[in-house]
C-alpha positions as CSV (number, residue, x, y, z in Angstrom):
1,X,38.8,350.8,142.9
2,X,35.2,349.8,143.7
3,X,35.4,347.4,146.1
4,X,32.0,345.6,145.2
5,X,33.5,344.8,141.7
6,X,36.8,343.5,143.3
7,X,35.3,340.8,145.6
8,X,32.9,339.6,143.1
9,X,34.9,339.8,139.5
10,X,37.9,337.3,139.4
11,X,41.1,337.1,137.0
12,X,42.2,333.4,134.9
13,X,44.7,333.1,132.4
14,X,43.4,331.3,129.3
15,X,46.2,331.6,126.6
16,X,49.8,331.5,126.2
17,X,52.0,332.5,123.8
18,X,55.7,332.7,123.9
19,X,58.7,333.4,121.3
20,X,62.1,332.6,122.5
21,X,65.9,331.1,121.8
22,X,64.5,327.7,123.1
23,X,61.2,327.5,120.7
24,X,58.6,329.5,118.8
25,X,54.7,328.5,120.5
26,X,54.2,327.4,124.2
27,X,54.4,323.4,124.0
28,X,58.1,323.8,122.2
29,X,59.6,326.7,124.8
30,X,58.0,324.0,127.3
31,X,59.7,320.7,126.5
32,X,62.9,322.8,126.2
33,X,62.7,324.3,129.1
34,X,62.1,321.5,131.2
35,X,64.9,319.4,129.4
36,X,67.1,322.5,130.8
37,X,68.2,323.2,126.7
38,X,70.3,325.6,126.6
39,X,69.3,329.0,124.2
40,X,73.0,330.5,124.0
41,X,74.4,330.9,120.7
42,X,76.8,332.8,119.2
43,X,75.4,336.2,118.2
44,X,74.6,336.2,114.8
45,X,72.3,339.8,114.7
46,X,75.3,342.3,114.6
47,X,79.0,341.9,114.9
48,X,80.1,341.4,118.1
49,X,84.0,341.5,117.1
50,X,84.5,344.9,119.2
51,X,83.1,343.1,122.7
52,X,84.5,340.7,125.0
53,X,81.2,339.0,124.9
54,X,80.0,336.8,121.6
55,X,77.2,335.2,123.1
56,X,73.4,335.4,123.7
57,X,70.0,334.1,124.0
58,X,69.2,334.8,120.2
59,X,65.8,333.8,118.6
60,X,67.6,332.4,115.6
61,X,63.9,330.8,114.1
62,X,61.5,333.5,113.6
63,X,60.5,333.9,110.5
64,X,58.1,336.9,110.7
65,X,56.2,336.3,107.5
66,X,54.9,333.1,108.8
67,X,53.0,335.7,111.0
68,X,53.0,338.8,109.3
69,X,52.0,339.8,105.9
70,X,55.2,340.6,103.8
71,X,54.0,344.2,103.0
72,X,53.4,345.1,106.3
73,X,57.1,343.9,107.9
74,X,58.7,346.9,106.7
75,X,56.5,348.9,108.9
76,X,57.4,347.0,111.5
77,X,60.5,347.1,113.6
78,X,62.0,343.3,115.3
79,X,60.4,344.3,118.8
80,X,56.7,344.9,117.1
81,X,56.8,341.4,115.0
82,X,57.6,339.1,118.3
83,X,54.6,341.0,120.2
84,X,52.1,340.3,117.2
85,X,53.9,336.5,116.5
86,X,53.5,335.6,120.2
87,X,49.7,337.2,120.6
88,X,48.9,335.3,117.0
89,X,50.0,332.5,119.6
90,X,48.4,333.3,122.7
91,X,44.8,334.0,120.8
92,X,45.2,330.7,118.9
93,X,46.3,328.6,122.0
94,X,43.4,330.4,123.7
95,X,41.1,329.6,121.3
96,X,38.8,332.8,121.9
97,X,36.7,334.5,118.9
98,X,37.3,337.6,117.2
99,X,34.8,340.0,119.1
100,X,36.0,339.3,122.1
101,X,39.8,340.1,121.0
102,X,38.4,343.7,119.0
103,X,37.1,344.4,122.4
104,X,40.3,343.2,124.5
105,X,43.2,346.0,126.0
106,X,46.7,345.8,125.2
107,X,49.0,346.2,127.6
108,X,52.8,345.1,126.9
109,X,56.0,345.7,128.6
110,X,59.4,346.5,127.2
111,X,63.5,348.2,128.2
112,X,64.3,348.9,124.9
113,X,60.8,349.7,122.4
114,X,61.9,349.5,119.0
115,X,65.8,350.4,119.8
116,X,67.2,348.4,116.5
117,X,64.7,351.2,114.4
118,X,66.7,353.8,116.1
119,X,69.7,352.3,115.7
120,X,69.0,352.4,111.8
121,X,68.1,356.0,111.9
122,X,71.4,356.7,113.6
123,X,73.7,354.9,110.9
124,X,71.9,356.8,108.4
125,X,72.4,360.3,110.1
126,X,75.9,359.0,110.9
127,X,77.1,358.2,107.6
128,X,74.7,359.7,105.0
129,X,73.1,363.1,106.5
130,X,69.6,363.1,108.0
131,X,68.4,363.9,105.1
132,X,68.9,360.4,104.5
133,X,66.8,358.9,106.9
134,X,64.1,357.0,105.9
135,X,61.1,358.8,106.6
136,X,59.5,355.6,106.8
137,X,61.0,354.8,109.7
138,X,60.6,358.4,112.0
139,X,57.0,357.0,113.1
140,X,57.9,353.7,113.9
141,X,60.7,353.4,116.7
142,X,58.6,354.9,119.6
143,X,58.5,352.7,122.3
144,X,54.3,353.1,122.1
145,X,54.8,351.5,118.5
146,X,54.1,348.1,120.3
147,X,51.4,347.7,121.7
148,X,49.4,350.2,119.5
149,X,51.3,347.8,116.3
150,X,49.6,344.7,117.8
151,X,46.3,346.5,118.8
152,X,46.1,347.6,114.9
153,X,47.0,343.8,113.7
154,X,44.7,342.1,115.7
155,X,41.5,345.5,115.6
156,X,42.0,345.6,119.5
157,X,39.9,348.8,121.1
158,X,40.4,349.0,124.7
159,X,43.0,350.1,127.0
160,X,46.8,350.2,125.2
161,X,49.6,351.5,127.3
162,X,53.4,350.4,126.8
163,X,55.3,350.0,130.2
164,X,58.6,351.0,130.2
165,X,59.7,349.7,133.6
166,X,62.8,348.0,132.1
167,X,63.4,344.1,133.7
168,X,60.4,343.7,135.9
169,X,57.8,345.7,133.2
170,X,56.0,341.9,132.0
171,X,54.9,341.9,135.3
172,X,53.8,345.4,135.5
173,X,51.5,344.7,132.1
174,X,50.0,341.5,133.7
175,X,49.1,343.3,137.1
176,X,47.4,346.5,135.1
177,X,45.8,344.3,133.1
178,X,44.4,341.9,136.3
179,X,43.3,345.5,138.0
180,X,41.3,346.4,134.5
181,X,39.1,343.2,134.9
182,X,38.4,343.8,138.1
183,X,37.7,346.6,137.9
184,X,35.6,346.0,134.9
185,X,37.1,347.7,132.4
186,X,37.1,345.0,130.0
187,X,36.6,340.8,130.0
188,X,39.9,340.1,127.8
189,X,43.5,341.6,128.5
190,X,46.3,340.9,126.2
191,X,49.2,341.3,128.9
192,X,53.1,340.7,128.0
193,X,56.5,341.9,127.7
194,X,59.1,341.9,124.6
195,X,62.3,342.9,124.1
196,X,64.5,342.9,120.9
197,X,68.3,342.4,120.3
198,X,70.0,345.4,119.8
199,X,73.7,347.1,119.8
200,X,72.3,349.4,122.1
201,X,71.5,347.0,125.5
202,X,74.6,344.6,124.1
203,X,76.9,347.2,124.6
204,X,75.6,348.7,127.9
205,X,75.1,345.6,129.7
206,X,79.2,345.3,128.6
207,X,79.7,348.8,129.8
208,X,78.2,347.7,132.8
209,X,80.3,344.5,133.4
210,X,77.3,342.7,133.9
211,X,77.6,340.1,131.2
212,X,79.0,336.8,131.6
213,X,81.1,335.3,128.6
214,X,80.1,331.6,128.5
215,X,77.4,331.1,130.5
216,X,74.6,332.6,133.0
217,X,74.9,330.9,136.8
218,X,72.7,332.0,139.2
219,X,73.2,331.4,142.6
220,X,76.1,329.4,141.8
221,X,79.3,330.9,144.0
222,X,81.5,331.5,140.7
223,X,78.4,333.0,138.9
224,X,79.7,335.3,136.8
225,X,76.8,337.7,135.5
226,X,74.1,337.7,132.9
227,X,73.8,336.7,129.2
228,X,71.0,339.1,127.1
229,X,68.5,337.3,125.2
230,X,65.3,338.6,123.3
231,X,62.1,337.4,122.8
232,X,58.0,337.7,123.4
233,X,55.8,336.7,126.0
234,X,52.4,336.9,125.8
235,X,49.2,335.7,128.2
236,X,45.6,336.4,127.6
237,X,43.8,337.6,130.9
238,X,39.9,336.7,131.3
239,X,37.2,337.8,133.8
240,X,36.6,334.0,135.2
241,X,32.6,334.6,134.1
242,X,33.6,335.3,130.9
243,X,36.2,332.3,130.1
244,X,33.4,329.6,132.3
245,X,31.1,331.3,129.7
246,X,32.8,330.4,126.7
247,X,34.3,327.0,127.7
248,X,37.4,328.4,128.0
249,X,40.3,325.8,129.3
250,X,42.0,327.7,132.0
251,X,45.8,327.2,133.3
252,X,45.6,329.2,136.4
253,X,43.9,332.2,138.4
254,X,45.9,335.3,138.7
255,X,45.4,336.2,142.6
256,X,47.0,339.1,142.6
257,X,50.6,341.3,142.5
258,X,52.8,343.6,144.7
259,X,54.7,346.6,143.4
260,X,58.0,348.5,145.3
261,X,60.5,350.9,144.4
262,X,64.3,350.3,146.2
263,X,64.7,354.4,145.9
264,X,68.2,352.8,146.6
265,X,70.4,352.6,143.3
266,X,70.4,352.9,140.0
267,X,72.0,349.1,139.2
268,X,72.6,347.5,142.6
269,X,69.0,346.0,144.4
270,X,68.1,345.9,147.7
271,X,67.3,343.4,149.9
272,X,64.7,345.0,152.0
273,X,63.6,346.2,148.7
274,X,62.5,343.1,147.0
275,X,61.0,341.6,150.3
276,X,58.6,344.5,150.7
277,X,57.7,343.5,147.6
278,X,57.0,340.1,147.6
279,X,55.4,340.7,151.1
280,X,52.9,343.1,149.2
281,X,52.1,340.5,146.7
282,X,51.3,337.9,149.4
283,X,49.2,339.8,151.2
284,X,46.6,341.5,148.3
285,X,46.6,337.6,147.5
286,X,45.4,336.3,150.6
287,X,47.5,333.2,150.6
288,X,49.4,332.1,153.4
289,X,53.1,331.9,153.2
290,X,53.8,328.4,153.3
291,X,51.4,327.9,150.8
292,X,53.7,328.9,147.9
293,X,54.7,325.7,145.7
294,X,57.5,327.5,143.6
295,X,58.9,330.6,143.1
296,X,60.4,331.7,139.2
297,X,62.9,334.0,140.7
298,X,64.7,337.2,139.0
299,X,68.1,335.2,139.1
300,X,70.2,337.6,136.6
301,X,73.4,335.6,137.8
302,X,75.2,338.4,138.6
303,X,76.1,338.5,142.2
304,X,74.5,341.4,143.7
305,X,71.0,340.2,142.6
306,X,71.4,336.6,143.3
307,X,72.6,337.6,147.0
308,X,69.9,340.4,147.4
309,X,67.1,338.3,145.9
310,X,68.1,335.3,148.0
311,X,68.2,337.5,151.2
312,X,64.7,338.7,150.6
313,X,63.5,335.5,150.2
314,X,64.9,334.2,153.9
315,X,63.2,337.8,155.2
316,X,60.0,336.9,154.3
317,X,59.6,333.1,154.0
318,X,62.4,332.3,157.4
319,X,63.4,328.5,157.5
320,X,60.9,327.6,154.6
321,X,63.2,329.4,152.4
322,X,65.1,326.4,152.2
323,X,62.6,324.1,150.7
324,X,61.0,325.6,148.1
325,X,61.8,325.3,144.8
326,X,62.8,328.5,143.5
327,X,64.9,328.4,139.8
328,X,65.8,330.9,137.7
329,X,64.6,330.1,133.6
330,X,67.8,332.6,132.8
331,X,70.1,330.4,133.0
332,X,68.4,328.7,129.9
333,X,66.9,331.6,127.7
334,X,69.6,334.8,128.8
335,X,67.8,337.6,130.3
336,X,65.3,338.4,127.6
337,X,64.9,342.0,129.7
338,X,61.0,343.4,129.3
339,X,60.0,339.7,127.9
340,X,61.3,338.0,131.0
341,X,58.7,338.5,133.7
342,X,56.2,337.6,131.3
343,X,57.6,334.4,130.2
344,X,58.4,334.1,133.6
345,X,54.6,334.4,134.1
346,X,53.9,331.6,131.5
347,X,56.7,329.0,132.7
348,X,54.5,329.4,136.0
349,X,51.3,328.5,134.6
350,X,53.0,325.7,133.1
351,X,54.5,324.8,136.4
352,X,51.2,324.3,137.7
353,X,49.6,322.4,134.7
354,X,51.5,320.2,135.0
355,X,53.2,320.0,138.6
356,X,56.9,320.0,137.7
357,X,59.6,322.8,137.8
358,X,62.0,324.0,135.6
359,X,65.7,323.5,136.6
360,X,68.7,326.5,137.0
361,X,70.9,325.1,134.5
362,X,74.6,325.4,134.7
363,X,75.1,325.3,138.0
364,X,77.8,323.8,140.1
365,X,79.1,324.9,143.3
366,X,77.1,326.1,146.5
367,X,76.8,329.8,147.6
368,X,76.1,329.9,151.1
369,X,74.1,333.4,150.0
370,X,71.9,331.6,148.0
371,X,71.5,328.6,149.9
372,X,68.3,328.2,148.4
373,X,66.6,325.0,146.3
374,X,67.3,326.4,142.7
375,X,66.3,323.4,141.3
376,X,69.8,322.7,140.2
377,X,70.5,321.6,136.6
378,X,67.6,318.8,136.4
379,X,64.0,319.7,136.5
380,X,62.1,318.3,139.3
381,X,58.4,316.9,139.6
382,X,56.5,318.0,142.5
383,X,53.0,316.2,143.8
384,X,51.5,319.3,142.9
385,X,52.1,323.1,142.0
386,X,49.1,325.0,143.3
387,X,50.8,328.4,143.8
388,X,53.3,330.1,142.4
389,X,55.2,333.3,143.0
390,X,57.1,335.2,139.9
391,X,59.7,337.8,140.9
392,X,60.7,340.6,139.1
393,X,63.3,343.2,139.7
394,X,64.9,346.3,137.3
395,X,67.2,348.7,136.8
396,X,66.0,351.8,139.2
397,X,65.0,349.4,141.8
398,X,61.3,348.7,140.2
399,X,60.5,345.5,141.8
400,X,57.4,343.5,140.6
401,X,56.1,340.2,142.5
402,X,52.7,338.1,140.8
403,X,51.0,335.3,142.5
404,X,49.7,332.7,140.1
405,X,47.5,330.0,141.4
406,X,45.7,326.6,140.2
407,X,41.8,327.2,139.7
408,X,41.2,323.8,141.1
């Protein structure tokens, strides 16, 4: 990277745009969030009658069309039509004009792509032939499909790439896109992460006995595991010059992002892992340390990654650990898998907007592994949120750590 263009070009975030089981648009998901409204429904998508689980962070309120036209949908799978709803919402809360979205890059992340396509094709296959399978739908259920469907909605001609690393890949979108405006490759980034329902996670993530059946708990000692959720996340990225230039209103600077691989385990994290992570992130963002206002941690609410995110934590921030706010948004929404980072990313811009902190619902008895402040149950208002730090971690080990700080 040229060096000349990184000290001089800098990276803002000037739109937001978020489908999810707590609200459709950024201002609903907000005053949900913060009121610690619970997302978990009963599944309604598929039949869940052959699980132990019946439960999930469904988005039970999108009505595509009111985004989409009608003839297009079928073209379309569930994953595609929350990425082009929650950029429709990110552009609009943005408020930036046409040329400068033709000329933006797409960059999303995702686990699944367009898994409930491929689940159709199977059942036809299955039960009909493959001779039955609409041809239609061969096209459309690579995981690609996403960010070159919302590039071809919206006429966007710059960088597209899909990044398939699983639970941490929002992340991974926002930092490539914060690296392609430095290093002037473009002034406007659409960055996310989106993940669709589908038989296919449902049942692994059972497989796995990952899943809680009621409830998610992080950090709570009786924490019992995840619930899956779906949704969209989507934040436009900005050269500073170019957003100042425009009149842009601006929610936060994106300092910069650390990347680590546990080469440890498929499923289970590692401590030293995640730390090296979050150490990496710290450093390219030259803050200090006890600088960091809140953290938006992983927080699955199983109890490997609680304990192992926890102990990464106390590696790298010592006795401060304690007294940061650090709450996991899971408990609320389910673990809405490639979406999650990158709502993760939003809920910290909202943070610092407007200096209060989501809570870690459903929590109720103290794990002395994740003695932390999670920001139990209530959300809490802080004198100000300057910096924040959203952690990522995914199957495979692929950690991803963002530092998110107030302009002002």
């Amino acid at each position: 990277m040229n060096k000349k263009i990184q000290s001089k070009r800098r990276v803002v975030v000037t739109g937001l745009g978020v489908v999810s089981s707590i609200g459709i648009g950024v201002e609903e998901f907000w005053k949900n969030l913060i009121a610690g409204k619970s997302g978990i429904s009963e599944i309604e998508a598929f039949d869940t009658s052959q699980y132990p689980i019946h439960k999930g962070g469904e988005v039970k309120k999108f009505k595509p069309e009111q985004f989409i036209d009608k003839r297009k949908l079928k073209h379309l799978g569930r994953a595609s039509q929350l990425a082009i709803a929650a950029t429709k919402l990110a552009i609009d809360n943005a408020g930036i004009d046409k040329n400068s979205i033709e000329n933006a890059g797409v960059l999303f992340g995702t686990t699944m792509g367009e898994t409930q396509v491929m689940e159709m094709m199977d059942k036809a296959w299955v039960h009909e032939g493959d001779e039955k399978i609409d041809l239609k739908l061969i096209p459309t259920y690579t995981s690609n499909n996403i960010s070159v469907n919302v590039a071809g909605f919206f006429s966007s001609t710059n960088i597209n790439a899909v990044i398939p690393t699983a639970c941490a890949s929002g992340n991974y979108a926002i930092g490539y896109g914060f690296d392609s405006i430095i290093a002037g490759d473009g002034e406007v980034f659409i960055c996310g992460g989106v993940d669709a329902f589908s038989k296919v996670a449902f049942a692994g993530f059972n497989r796995l006995y990952a899943m809680a059946s009621e409830r998610c708990q992080p950090f709570d000692k009786n924490r019992k595991g995840m619930m899956l959720g779906e949704g969209a996340g989507v934040l436009i990225l900005e050269s500073l010059e170019h957003a100042q230039k425009r009149g842009a209103k601006i929610y936060a600077e994106v300092m910069g992002y650390g990347l680590s691989c546990d080469a440890h385990h498929m499923t289970q994290p590692s401590e030293e892992g995640i730390a090296k992570c979050i150490e990496k992130a710290i450093k390219e963002s030259g803050i200090l340390k006890d600088k960091v206002d809140y953290i938006s941690m992983h927080g699955t609410g199983t109890p490997q990654n609680d304990k192992a995110e926890c102990g990464a934590l106390k590696k790298v921030f010592g006795d401060k650990t304690k007294t940061i706010p650090c709450s996991s948004i899971k408990s609320i929404l389910g673990h809405t898998m490639g979406a999650a980072s990158a709502i993760e990313a939003i809920t910290c811009c909202l943070a610092i907007r407007d200096s209060i902190v989501p809570p870690t619902i459903n929590y109720e008895t103290l794990d002395e592994d994740c003695d932390i402040d999670c920001v139990p149950n209530k959300a809490k208002k802080l004198k100000n949120v300057k910096v924040a730090l959203n952690n990522a971690c995914a199957f495979g080990g692929n950690n991803a750590s963002m530092v998110i700080k107030s302009l002002a």
